[in-house]
N, C-alpha and C positions, 0 to 999 in steps of 0.2 A: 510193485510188490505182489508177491503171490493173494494173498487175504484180500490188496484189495479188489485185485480181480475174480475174485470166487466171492466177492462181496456185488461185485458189477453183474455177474455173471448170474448168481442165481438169488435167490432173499435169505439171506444168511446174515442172522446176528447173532449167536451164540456159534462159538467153535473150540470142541474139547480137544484137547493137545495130550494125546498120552502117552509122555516121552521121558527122556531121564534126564540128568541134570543139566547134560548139553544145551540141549531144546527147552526146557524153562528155562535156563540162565540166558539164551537168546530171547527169548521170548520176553525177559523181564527187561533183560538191555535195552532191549528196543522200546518200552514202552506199550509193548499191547498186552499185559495180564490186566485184569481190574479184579478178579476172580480165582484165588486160587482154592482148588478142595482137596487136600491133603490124605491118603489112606496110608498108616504106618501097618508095621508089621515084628512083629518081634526076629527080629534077624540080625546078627553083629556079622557080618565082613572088614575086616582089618584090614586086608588089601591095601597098598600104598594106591594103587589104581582107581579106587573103586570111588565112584564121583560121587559130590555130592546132591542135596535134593536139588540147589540149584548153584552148577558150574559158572564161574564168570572168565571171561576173557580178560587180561591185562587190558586190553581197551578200554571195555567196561566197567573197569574199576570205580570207574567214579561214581557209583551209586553208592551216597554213605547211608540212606534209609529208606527202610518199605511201611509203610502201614498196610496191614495187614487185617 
């Protein structure tokens, strides 16, 4: 996996992801957030498209809780 190799590769233990909901909802699936730091912003988009903070996969589904 990518992280762990740029984990092998250089001394890296914090790594900020700043990405939309695709890339958090991977990120969460998978099990590497421990950390999340949230900036909202006063903005409505209705968009049927428009993702949310964090996207999941039908895969993924199975995460029924986060503490947070």
């Amino acid at each position: 996996m990518a992280l762990e190799q740029l984990g092998r590769l250089f001394p890296i233990t914090t790594l900020m992801a700043e990405g939309g909901g695709h890339l958090n909802g991977a990120l969460l699936a998978a099990g590497l957030l421990d950390e999340v730091s949230l900036l909202t912003i006063p903005i409505a988009d209705a968009t049927i498209d428009t993702p949310t903070v964090f996207e999941m996969l039908k895969e993924a589904s199975g995460i029924t809780s986060v503490a947070l």
